[in-house]
N, C-alpha and C positions, 0 to 999 in steps of 0.2 A: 328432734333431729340429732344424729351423730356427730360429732363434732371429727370424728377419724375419718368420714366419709369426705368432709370439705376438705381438709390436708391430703388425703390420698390423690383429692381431684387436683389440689395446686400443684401437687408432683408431678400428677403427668402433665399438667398446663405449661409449668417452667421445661421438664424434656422436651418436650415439643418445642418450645418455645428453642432452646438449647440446637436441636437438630434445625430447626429454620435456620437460626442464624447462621450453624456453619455451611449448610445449603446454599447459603444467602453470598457469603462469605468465598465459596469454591466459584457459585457464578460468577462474582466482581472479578477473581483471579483470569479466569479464563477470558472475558471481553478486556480485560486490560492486557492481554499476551496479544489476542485478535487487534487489538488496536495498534500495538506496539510494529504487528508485523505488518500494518497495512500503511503504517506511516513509511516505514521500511519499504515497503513494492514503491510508493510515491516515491521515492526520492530516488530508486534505479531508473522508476521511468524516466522523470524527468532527466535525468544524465541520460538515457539513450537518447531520447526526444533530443537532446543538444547533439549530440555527436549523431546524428543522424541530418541531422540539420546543416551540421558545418560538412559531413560527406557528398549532402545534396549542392552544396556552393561552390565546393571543389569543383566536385564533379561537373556540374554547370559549369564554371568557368574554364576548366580545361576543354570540352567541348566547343565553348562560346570561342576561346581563342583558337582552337583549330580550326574553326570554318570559318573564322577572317583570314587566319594565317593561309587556309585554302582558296582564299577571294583574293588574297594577294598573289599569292603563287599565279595561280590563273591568270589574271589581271599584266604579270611580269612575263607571261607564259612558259615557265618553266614547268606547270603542273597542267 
């Protein structure tokens, strides 16, 4: 056996080895940006999810008080 034949195969064993890792290396990059940005959409949600929520109580309540304030009027019969 050649002894230049087993060093020729360790070089392309380590290149390869070399290109995995940065393969390896660009995947991690990209699901940590995908993560980064999804932590990000969670946290617009939940602030809409609130202010949508204190629009919905307003808004209840201003209704709620007009149709008592409308049961009263009635009730005085001015309405």
């Amino acid at each position: 056996m050649d002894k230049r034949s087993y060093t020729a195969h360790l070089a392309s064993i380590e290149t390869s080895l070399n290109y995995i890792e940065s393969h390896l290396g660009n995947i991690d990059q990209h699901l940590n940006k995908l993560n980064e940005r999804t932590g990000n959409c969670e946290v617009v949600t939940a602030k809409n999810t609130t202010n949508i929520r204190w629009i919905i109580r307003i808004g209840g309540g201003t209704l709620g008080s007009g149709g008592v304030l409308a049961g009263i009027l009635k009730l005085a019969g001015v309405y």
